[in-house]
C-alpha positions in Angstrom: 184.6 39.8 129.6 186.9 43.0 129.0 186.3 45.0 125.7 189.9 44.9 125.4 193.1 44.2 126.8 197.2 44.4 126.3 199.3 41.7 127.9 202.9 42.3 128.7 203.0 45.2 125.9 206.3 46.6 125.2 207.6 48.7 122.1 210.7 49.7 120.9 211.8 52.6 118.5 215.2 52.4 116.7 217.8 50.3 117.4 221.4 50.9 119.1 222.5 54.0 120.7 219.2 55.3 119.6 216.8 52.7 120.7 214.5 54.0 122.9 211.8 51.7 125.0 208.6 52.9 125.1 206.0 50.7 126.7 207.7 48.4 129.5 205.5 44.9 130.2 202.3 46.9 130.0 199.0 45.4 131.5 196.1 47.0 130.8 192.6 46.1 130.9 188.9 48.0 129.8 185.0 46.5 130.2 182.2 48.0 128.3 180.2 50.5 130.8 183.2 51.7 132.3 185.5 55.0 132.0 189.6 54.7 132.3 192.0 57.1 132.4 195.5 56.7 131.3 197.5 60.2 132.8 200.7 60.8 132.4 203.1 64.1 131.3 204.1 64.6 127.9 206.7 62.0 126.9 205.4 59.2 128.8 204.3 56.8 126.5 200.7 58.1 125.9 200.4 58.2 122.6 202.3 54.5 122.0 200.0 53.5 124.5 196.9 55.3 122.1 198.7 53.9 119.2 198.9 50.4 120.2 195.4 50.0 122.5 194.0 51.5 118.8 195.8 48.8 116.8 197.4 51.6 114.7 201.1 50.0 115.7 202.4 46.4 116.5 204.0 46.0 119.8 207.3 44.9 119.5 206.3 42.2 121.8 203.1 41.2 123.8 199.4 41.0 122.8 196.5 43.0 122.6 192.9 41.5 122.4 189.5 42.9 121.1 187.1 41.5 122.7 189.0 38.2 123.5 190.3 37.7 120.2 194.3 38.1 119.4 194.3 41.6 117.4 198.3 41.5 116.8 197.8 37.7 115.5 195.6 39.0 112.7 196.5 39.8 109.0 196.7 43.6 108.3 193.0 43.0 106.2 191.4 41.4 109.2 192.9 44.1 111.7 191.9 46.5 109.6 188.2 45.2 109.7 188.5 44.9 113.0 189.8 48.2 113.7 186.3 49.8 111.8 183.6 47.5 113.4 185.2 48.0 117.4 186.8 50.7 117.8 186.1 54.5 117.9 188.7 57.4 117.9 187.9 60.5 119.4 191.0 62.5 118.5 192.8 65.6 119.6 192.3 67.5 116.5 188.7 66.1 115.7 189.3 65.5 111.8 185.9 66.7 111.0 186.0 67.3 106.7 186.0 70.9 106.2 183.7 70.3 102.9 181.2 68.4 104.4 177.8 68.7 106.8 178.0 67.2 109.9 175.1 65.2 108.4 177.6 64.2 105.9 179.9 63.0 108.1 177.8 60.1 108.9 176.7 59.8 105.6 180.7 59.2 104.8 181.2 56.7 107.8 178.1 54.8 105.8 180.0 54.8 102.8 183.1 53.3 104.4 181.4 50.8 106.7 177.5 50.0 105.0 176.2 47.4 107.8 176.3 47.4 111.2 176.2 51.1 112.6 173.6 52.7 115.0 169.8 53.2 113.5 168.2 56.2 113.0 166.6 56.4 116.1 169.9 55.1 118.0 171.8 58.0 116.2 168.9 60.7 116.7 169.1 59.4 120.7 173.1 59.8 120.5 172.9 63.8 118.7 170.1 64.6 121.4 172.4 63.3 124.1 175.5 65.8 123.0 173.0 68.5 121.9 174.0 68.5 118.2 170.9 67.5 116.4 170.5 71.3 115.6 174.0 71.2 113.8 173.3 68.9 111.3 173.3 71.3 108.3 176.2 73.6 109.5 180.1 73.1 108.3 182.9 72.9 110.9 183.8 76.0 110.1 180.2 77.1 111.3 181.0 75.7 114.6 182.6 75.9 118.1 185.4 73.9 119.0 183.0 72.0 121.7 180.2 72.0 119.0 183.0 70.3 116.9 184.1 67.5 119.5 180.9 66.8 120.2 180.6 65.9 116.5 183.6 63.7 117.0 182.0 61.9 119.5 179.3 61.2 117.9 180.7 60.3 114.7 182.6 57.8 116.5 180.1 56.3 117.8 177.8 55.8 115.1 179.9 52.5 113.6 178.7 51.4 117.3 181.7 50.1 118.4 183.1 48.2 121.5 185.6 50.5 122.7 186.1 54.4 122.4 189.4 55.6 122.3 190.0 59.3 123.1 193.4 61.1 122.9 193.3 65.0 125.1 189.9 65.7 125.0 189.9 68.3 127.4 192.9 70.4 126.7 192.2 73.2 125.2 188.6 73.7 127.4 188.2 75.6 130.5 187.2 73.8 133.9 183.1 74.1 133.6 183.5 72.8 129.9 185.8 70.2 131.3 183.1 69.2 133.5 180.3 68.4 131.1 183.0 66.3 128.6 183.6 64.1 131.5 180.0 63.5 132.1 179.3 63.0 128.3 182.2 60.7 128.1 181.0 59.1 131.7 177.4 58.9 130.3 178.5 57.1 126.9 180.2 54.3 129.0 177.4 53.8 130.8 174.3 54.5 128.7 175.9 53.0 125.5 177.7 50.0 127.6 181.3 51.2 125.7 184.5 50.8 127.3 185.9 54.3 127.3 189.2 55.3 127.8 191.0 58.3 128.0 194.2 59.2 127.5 194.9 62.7 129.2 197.3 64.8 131.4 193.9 66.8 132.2 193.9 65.9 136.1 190.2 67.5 136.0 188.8 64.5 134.1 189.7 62.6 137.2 186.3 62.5 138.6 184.4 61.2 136.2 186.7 58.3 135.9 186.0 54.2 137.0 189.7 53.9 136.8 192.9 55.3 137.0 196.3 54.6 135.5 199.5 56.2 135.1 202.1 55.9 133.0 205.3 57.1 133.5 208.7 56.5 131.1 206.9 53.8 129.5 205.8 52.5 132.9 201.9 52.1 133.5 200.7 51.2 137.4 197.0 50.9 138.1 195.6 53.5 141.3 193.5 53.5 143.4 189.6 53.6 142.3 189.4 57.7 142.2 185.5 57.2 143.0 186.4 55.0 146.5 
């Protein structure tokens, strides 16, 4: 069964001579254990794409479903709920909170969500993976910016979700550093059975990838397997 999926997805901002259409009849499909890439230039309908696969905005018309289930059908509470327990967001930025640990990030996600994330050997497995378990007691400020996404990864993965969302991870690193994200990302899919999907102009990551999209003015068009 696929983690998730949207189904003739399209979005529209505004309305008249300033409507613009975002996402055109978009079909899109992710199964745990695999790695996806969405590429397109800036502009393209990336972050609508993000947006909407994330269940942070409603498609003006279409469906998305969460491991077969209807996630646009659902009340705000229950797609909120839903958002926490499957999926993970591996951001741009990172968001790691200045004032805390990186141990007390995952203290926080405990706080927000008490039940249901990884165990302590699951999570000690997950920071030996990325090479973090050193950083535990150090701030963000104490960090690299690598040393600081691989915290984000990690963070979101510790609610154990279904699917992991990331947005640019690979922008701002240089091609060798570019190489090991895309095995991390590659090895989480695998080892961690997530459907991961990347949204990226980074053709680098291309690689590491199960499979390929691209979107273009709102367009998206599966190619071919980049692995064939």
């Amino acid at each position: 069964m696929n983690s998730f999926a949207l189904k003739n997805v399209n979005h529209i901002y505004g309305s008249g001579s300033a409507q613009v259409h975002a996402l055109h009849d978009v079909n899109f499909a992710a199964e745990a254990g695999t790695l996806s890439l969405v590429m397109g230039p800036s502009g393209s309908g990336k972050s609508t794409f993000l947006a909407i696969a994330g269940g942070l905005l409603t498609p003006t018309s279409g469906t998305v479903e969460v491991n077969g289930v209807s996630y646009t059908e659902r009340s705000k509470k229950d797609r909120d709920a839903l958002r926490l327990d499957s999926i993970g967001f591996v951001l741009q930025k990172y968001h790691l909170l200045p004032f805390l640990t990186v141990a007390d990030q995952f203290e926080l996600v405990d706080r927000v969500k008490p039940q249901g994330n990884l165990d302590k050997d699951a999570l000690n497995d997950v920071l030996t993976t990325l090479g973090i378990k050193d950083l535990l007691h150090k701030y963000p400020d104490e960090l690299s910016g690598g040393q600081q996404q691989r915290v984000a990864i990690a963070r979101a993965l510790y609610p154990n979700p279904t699917i992991i969302l990331a947005d640019e991870p690979t922008s701002a690193l240089d091609s060798p550093r570019v190489a090991v994200v895309g095995g991390l990302l590659k090895d989480l899919a695998i080892k961690h059975n997530k459907a991961v999907v990347v949204v990226t102009h980074d053709t680098r990551l291309i690689d590491a990838a199960d499979h390929l999209y691209e979107i273009k003015d709102g367009y998206l068009s599966k190619k071919a397997n980049p692995s064939a």
